[in-house]
C-alpha positions in Angstrom: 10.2 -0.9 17.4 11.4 -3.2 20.3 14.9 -4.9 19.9 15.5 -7.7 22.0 18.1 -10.3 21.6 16.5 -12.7 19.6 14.4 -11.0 17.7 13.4 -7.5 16.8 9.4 -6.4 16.2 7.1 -3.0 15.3 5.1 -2.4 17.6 3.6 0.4 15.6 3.7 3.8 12.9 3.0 7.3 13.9 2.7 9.7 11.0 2.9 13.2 11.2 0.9 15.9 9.0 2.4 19.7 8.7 -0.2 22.4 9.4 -0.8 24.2 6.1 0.0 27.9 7.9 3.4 26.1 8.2 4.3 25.0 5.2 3.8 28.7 3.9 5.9 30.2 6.4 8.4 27.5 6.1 8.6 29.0 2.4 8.6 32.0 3.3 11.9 31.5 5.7 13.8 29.4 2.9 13.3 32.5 0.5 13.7 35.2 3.2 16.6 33.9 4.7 19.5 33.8 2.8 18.5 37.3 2.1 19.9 38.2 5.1 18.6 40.2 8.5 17.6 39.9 11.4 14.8 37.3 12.5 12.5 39.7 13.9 12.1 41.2 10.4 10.8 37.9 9.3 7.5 36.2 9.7 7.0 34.7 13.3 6.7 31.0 14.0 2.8 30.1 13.2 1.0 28.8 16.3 0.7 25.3 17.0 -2.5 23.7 15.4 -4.4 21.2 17.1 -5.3 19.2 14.5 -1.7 19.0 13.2 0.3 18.0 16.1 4.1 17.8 15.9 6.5 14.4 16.1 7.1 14.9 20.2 3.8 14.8 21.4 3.2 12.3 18.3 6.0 10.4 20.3 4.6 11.0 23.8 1.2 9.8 22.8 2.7 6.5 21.1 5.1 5.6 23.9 1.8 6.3 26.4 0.0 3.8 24.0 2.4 1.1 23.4 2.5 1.2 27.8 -1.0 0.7 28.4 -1.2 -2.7 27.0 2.3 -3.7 28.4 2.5 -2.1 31.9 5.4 -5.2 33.0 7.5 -4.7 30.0 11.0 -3.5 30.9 13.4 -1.5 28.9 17.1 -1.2 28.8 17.0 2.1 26.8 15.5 4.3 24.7 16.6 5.6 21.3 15.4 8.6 19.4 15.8 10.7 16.4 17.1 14.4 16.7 13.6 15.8 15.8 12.0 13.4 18.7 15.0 14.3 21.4 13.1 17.1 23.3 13.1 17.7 26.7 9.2 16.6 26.9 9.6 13.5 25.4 13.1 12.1 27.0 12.0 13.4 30.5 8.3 11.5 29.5 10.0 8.2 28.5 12.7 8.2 31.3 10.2 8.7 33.7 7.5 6.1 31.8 9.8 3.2 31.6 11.6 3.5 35.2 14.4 6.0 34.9 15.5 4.2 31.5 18.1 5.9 29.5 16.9 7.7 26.8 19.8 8.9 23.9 18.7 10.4 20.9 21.1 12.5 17.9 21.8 16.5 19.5 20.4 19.0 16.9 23.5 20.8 15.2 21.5 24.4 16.4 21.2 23.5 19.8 23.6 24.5 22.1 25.2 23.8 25.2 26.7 25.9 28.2 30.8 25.7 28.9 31.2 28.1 31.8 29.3 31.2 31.5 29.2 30.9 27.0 27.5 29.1 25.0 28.5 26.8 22.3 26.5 24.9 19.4 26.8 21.1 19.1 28.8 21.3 16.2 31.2 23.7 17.2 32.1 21.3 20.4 32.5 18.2 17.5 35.0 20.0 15.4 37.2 21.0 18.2 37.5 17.5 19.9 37.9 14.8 17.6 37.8 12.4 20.6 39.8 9.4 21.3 39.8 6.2 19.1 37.0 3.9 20.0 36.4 -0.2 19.0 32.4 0.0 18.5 30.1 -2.6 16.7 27.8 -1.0 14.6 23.9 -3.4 15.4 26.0 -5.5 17.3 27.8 -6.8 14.4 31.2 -5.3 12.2 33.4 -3.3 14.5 34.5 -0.2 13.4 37.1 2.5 15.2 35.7 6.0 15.8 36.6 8.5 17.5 34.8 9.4 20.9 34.3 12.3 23.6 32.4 12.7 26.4 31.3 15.7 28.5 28.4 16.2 31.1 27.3 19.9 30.3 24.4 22.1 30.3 21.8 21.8 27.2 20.1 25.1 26.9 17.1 23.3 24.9 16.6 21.1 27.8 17.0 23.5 31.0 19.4 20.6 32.6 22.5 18.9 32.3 23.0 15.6 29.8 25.6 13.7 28.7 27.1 14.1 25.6 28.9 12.0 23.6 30.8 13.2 20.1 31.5 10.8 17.5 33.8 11.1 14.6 34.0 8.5 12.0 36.3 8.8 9.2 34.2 7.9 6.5 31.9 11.0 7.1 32.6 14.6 6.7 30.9 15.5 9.3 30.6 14.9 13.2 27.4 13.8 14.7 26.7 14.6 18.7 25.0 11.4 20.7 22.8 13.2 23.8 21.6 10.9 26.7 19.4 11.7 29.9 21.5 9.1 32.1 24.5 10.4 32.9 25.7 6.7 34.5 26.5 4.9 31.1 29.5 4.1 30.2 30.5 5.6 26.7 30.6 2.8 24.8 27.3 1.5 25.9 25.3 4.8 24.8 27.4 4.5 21.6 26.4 0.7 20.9 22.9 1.5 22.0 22.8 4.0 19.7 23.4 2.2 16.8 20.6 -0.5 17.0 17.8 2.4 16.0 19.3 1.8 12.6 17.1 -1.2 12.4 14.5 0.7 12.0 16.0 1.6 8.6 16.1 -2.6 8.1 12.5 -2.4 8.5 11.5 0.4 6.2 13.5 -1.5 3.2 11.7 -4.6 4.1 8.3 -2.8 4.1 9.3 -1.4 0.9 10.5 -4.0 -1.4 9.2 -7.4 0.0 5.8 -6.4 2.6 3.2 -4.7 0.1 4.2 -1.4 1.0 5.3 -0.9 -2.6 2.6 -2.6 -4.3 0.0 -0.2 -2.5 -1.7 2.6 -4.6 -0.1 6.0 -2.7 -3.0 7.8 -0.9 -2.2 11.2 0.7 -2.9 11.9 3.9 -2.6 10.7 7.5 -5.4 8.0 7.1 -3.6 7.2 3.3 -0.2 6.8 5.1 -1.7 4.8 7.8 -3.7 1.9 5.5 -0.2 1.4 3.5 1.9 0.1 6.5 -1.3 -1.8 7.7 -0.1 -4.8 5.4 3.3 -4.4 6.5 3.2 -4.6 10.1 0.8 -7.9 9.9 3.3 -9.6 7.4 6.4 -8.5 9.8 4.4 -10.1 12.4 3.1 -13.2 10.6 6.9 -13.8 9.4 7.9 -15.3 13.4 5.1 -17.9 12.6 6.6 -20.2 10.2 8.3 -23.2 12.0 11.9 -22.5 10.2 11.7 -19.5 11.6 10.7 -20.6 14.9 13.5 -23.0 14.9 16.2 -20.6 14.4 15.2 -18.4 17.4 14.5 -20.7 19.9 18.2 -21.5 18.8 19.4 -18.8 18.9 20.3 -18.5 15.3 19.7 -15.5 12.9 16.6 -15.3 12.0 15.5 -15.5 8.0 14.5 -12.8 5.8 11.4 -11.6 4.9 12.5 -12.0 0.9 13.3 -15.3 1.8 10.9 -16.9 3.5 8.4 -15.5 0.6 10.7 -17.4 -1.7 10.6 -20.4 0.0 6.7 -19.9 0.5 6.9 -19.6 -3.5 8.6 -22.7 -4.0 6.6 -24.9 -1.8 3.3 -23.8 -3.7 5.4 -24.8 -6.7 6.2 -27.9 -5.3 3.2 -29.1 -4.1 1.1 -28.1 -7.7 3.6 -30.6 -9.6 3.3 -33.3 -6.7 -1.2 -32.8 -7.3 -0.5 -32.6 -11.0 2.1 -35.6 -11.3 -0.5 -37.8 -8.7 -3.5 -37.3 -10.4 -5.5 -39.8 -11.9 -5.5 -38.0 -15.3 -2.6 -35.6 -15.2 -3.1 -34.4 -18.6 -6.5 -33.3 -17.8 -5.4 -31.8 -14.8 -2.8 -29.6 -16.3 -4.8 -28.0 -18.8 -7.4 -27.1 -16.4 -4.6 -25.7 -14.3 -2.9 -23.9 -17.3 -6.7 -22.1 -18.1 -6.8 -21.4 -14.6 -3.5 -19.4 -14.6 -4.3 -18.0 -17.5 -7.9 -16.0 -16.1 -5.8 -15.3 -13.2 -2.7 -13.3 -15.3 -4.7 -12.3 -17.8 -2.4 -9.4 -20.1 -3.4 -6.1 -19.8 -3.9 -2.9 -22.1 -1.5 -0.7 -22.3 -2.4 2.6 -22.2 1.1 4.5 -23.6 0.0 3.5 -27.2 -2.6 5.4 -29.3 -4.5 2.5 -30.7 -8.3 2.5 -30.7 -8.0 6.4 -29.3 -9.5 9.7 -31.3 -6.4 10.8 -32.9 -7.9 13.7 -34.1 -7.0 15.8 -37.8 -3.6 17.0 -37.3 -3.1 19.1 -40.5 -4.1 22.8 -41.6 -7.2 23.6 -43.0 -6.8 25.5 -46.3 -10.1 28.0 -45.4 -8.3 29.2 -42.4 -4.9 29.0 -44.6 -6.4 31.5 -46.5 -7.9 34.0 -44.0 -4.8 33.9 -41.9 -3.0 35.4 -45.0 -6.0 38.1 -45.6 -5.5 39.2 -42.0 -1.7 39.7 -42.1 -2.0 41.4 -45.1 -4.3 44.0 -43.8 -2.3 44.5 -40.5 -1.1 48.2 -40.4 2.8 48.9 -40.6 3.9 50.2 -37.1 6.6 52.7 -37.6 9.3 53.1 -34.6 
């Protein structure tokens, strides 16, 4: 997804499908490991498969694609989840993009050198809650977290990154910010940070109001893919209208999906009782609009009920009553 000040767009959907061989040795591992023991007692990591690939080279291959088409775009940074922060992908897109930033969530089992030891992510969070911060979360409400910053040595990543701890107080937890531009200010990679959550924006929106939900579920890559189809296009289609187009080029937030379906809803509305009321014969008119509506949303079957279905007899038969007796009569007495 680009976010640019005005407005924010998809620009596309990757899915990803595990390999069968690992979803049985990722079953095998949740069962074998709180058992305790040593990992090399345990199954070893299945190979990779080449018809399953993983999210970073999933990532690689969409960031090379979105590029091809858009070789002048420039970027400002790069944002990432934890699972997409490997060293291949942010050394791919920093270099791709011209030395961009690229920040992405540290995994809580990676670690990082202090010195000649090693420490994990969340070991480093816990010990320094940071000072407070003033951030705005999407650029909008400000909230006051608490903030550190070291450059250090990621294992994971063979080189040194920047990493930023933040510690909010409405979460248990701390979460660990990890950037391949070590020139940032702090609060900039923090900030930056927070504007992936529109993806999140997005996925509601494709949901509830884009014909995500609507859409039968079909398993699958190609099944995943023909679901979002409908979304993206209606994401795309909703910069069109001229109230829309009005409020960017002003520089004003832009409407809702939900809404602008509404107000689609309304105008149909309105325009069917201006054609109705117009009309030469508008009694005429309405009932032929009325039959109309009614072929369209015709009512439907239920199928929870069991009319018109073979009930079938539901009662004992008195020939097999009978016989069941004779046989537990003649069963033999087993003595213990």
């Amino acid at each position: 997804m680009v976010v640019t000040p005005k407005s924010s767009i998809p620009v596309g959907v990757v899915c990803s499908q595990p390999a069968p061989e690992w979803r049985t040795w990722d079953q095998q591992e949740k069962a074998l490991t709180p058992q305790g023991g040593p990992p090399t007692q345990r199954p070893p990591n299945p190979a990779p498969h080449p018809q399953y690939p993983t999210n970073p080279p999933l990532a690689r291959r969409f960031l090379e694609a979105f590029q091809a088409p858009h070789p002048d775009i420039r970027m400002h940074g790069i944002t990432a989840d934890a699972r997409d922060g490997t060293a291949p992908v942010v050394d791919d897109a920093a270099a791709r993009f011209g030395g961009v930033p690229v920040s992405s969530h540290m995994r809580r089992h990676q670690t990082r050198r202090v010195g000649q030891r090693e420490q994990h992510g969340a070991d480093s969070c816990a010990t320094h809650p940071g000072t407070p911060h003033t951030i705005r979360i999407r650029g909008g409400d400000e909230v006051v977290v608490g903030v550190s910053r070291a450059r250090v040595y990621v294992c994971a990543h063979h080189t040194k990154r920047c990493i930023v701890a933040i510690t909010d107080e409405a979460e248990e937890t701390s979460r660990a910010l990890m950037a391949s531009d070590r020139s940032w200010r702090t609060r900039d990679l923090v900030q930056g940070q927070t504007r992936r959550g529109r993806v999140e924006v997005f996925r509601q929106d494709w949901k509830s109001s884009e014909g995500w939900r609507p859409l039968t579920t079909q398993p699958g890559d190609e099944g995943a893919r023909q679901r979002v189809i409908l979304s993206l296009l209606v994401d795309h289609s909703r910069l069109v209208p001229p109230d829309q187009q009005h409020q960017l080029q002003n520089n004003l937030p832009a409407y809702t999906v939900g809404s602008l379906r509404a107000h689609v809803h309304v105008e149909c509305l309105v325009e069917v009782i201006d054609d109705l009321v117009s009309s030469d014969n508008p009694q005429d008119q309405l009932k032929r609009f009325t039959t109309a509506l009614h072929e369209v949303f015709a009512l439907g079957c239920s199928t929870k009920h069991m009319i018109q279905r073979q009930w079938g007899r539901l009662e004992p038969t008195a020939a097999l009553k009978y016989r069941a007796h004779e046989v537990m009569r003649n069963v033999p007495v087993m003595s213990t």
